[in-house]
N, C-alpha and C positions, 0 to 999 in steps of 0.2 A: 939614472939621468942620462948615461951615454947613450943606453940603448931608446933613450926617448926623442934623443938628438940626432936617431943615427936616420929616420928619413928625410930631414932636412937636410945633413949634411949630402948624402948620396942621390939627390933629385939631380937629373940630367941634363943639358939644353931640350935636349928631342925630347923627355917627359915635357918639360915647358912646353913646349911648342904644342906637342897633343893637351895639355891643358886650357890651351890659348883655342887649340882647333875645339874640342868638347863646348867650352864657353860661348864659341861663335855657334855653332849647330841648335845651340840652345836658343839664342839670339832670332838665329833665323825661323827656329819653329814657331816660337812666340811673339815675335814683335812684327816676320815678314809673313806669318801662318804658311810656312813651306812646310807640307809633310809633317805636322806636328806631332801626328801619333806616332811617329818614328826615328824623327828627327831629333825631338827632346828625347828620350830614351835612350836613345844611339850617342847624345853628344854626352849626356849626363856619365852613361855607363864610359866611353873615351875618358871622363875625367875620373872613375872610380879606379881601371885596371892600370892609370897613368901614376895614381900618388905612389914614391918610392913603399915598397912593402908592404902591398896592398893584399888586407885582408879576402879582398871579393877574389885572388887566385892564388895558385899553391905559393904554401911560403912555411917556410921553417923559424919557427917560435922558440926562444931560449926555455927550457925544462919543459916542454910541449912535445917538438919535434914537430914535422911536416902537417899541415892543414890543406885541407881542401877547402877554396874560396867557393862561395854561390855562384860567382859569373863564369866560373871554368867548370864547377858542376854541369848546370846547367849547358854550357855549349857543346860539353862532352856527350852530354845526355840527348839533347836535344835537334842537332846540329850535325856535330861529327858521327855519332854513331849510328842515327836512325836519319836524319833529315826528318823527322816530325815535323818542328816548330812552320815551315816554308810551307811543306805539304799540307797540315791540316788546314793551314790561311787559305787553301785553295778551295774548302769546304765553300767557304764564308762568301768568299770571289763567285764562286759558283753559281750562291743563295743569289745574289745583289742582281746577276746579271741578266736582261730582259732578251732573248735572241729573238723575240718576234720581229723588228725591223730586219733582220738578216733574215731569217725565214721567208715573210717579205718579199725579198728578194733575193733569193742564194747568189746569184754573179757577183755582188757584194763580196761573199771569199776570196774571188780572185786578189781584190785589194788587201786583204790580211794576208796572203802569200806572201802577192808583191814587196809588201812594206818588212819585210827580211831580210831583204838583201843586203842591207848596212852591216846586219852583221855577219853575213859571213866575209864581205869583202874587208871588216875589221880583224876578221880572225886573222885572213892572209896580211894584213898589213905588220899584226904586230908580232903574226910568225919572223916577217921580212927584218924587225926592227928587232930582234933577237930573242923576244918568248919564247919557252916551250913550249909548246901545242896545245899541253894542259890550263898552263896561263894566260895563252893564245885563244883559245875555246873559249875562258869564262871572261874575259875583258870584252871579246864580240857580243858575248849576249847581253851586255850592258842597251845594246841600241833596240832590245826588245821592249824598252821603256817598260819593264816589267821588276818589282823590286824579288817579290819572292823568287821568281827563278833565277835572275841573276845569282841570288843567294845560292840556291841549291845546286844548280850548276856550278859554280865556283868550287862547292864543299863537293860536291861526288867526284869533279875532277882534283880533288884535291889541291885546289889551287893556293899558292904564296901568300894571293892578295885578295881573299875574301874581304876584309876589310875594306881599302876602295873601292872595291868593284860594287859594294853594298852601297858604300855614302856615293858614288858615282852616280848608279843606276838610280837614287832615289833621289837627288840632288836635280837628275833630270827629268824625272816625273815631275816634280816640281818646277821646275823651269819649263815646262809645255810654253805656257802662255807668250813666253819670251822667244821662245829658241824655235818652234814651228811656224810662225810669221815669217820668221826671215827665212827658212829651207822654202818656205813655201813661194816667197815673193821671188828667190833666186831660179825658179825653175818654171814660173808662169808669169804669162802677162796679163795684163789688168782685163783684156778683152775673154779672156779664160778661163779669170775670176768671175767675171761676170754670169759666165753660162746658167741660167734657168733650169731647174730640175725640178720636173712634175712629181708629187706624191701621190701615187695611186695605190695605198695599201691592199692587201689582198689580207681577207680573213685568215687568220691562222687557230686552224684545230686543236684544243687539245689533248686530242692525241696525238698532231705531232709534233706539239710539244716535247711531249714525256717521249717518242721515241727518238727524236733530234739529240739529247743529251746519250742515249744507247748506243746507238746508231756509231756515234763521233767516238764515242767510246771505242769500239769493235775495230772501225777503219782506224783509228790511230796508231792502237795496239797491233795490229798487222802490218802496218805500213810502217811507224817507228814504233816500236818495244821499249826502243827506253826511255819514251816521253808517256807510258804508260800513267806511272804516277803522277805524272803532272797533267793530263789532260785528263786520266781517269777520278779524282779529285774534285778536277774542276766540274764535269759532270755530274759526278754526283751532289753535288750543292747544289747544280741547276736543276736535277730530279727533284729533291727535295722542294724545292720553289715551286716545280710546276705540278705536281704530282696532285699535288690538291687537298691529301691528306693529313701533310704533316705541315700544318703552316704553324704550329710555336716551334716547334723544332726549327723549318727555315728562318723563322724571327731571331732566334736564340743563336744561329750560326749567322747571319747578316750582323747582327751586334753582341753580343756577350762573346762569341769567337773571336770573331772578328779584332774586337777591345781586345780582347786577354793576349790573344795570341801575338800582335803587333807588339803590344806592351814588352811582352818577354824578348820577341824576336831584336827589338831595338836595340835593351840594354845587353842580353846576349850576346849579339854581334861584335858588342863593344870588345872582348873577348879576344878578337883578331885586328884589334886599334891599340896594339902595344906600340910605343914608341922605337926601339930598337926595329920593328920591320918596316911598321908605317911610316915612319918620316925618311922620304929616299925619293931620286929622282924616280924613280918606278912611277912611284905614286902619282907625281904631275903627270907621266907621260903616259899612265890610266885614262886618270880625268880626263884627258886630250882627246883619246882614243875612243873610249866612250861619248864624245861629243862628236865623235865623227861617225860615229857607227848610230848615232840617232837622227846623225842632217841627214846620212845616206840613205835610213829607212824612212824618212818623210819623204827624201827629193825621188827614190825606187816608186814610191805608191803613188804619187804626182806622177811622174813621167810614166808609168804604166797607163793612166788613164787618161795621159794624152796618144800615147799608142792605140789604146781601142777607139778615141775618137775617129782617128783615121777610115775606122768600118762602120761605123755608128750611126744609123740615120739623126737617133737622139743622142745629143751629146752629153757628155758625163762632165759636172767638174772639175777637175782636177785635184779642188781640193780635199775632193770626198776621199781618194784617192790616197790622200797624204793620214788619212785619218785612220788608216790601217793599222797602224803603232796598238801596242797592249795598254798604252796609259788612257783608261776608259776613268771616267767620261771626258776629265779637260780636254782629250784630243779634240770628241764631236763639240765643245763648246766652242773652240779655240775656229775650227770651222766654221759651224754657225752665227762667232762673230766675223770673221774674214768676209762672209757671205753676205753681211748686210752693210759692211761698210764697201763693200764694191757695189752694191744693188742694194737698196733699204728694203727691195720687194723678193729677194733671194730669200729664201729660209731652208738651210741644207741641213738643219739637226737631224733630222728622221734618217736622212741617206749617208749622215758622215757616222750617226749612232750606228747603224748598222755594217763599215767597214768596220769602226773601232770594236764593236763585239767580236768579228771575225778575224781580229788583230789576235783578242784575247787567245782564240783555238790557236791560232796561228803560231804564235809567240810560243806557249808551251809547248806544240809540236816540232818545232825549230831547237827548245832547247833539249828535248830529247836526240835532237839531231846534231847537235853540235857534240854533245856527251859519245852518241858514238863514232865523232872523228877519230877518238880519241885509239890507238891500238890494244887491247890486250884489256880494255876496260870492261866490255859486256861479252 
């Protein structure tokens, strides 16, 4: 009986607290649909590794001795030693993703560069506010509005606070719809929003298609090395998609990957939502940090393309501009709607889908680049 009383007795405020946060996550996936495939997982697993003496990680059993829990299996396996779980999701990301609008038109890239710079100017800020480099590096790439690589940058830099940087990064994928109106409205004027963009697609071949996903592959890999795995991934899922040959495989990695691997990756993460690290002012001044490193990379790919306006006979939106971000597709919607309540005759999806693809390259090459600020890591 004692030892049946003893995880109530031993339950903490800060376990509370992640039990009360778990509960909310779940809240929000279900009843606000924020990030659901992730969100309930992620808040479910916050409430398994929170109960005092919890089976899902290691724990010492009276006439047992020490167990290995599934949720610390699994992260150790998945996570910590390999980065599988992030990487193979980029399979999937790959399959989903259409680069004809950015083929299209390649200058498009420019906008997926631009829209970066939130986070490195994040990285120096929370170098500035006392991080170390390492924790400094993976709280920036929270503004890559990108959940998996936050993830995997966090863990290869082995970072403190995988855990927020996780619910941060994907808190604000989810928040698109909210939080890039207002970056957007803070950095242009209505006459801005307004601007007209003609659609003149141009045929795209496929074959180059299939060599566009090679191609990126080759120059990433020479240019960053250590965003190899994350752009060479992502490629290949877009091979796969365009290739022509393997279309139940690409089906099967756009959904049954895609499902499975989210699912795990949610309640996995939980894993790094222990209460002893996570409940600390760190954590708010994460979240904060990451909401400054995603206005920075909307209000960067806005102000870039009011800069080319300046040379432009035709002028570019702006807020195509802003649609650089990795969080595909809500960014190009979030545009698309901005575009018709300024002009009911504006229709910018085709030109904002096509920066936000180019966010996608972008984003993973950036977090290869942040990984090697790091000294002594590659």
């Amino acid at each position: 009986m004692e030892f049946l009383l003893d995880g109530i007795t031993s339950i903490t405020w800060q376990q509370i607290v992640m039990l009360i946060t778990g509960s909310l996550l779940i809240y929000l996936a279900i009843d606000r649909k924020l990030e659901p495939p992730l969100l309930l997982p992620m808040g479910f697993g916050a409430i398994l590794v929170n109960l005092p003496l919890s089976g899902v990680l290691n724990q010492t059993l009276p006439g047992i001795g020490e167990v290995r829990g599934i949720i610390d299996w699994l992260f150790s396996v998945g996570i910590e030693a390999s980065e599988a779980m992030p990487i193979l999701l980029f399979i999937g990301i790959g399959a989903m993703i259409d680069f004809g609008p950015l083929l299209s038109n390649p200058r498009l890239l420019l906008f997926g560069a631009a829209a970066q710079f939130g986070i490195f100017a994040t990285v120096i800020i929370a170098t500035l506010l006392g991080f170390d480099l390492r924790d400094a590096a993976s709280i920036g790439i929270i503004g890559a509005a990108d959940g998996p690589t936050s993830i995997l940058v966090s863990q290869v830099l082995k970072s403190r606070y995988i855990g927020p940087i996780a619910i941060a990064a994907y808190s604000y994928m989810a928040l698109v719809p909210i939080i890039q109106p207002f970056a957007i409205r803070l950095c242009t004027t209505e006459k801005e929003r307004k601007i007209r963009m003609k659609y003149n697609p141009k045929s795209v071949t496929p074959l180059t298609r299939i060599l566009f996903p090679i191609l990126v592959t080759i120059i990433a890999g020479l240019v960053a090395p250590a965003s190899i795995a994350l752009v060479g991934f992502l490629m290949f899922g877009n091979l796969i998609r365009e290739c022509g040959v393997l279309r139940s495989l690409s089906e099967s990695a756009q959904k049954e990957l895609v499902n499975l691997i989210t699912l795990l990756l949610g309640i996995t993460i939980a894993a790094s939502m222990k209460a002893e690290s996570f409940v600390s002012l760190q954590t708010i001044l994460i979240m904060l940090l990451g909401l400054v490193a995603f206005i920075f990379d909307t209000i960067a790919g806005a102000t870039f393309a009011r800069f080319l306006n300046l040379f432009l006979k035709e002028k570019i939106n702006p807020m195509v501009g802003a649609a650089g971000i990795s969080a595909f597709p809500m960014s190009s919607r979030v545009i698309q709607k901005m575009g018709l309540e300024a002009d009911p005759q504006n229709h910018l999806l085709m030109h904002a889908a096509g920066a936000n693809v180019a966010g996608q390259i972008a984003s993973v090459i950036a977090g290869g680049v942040v990984i090697s600020l790091v000294p002594g890591l590659i």
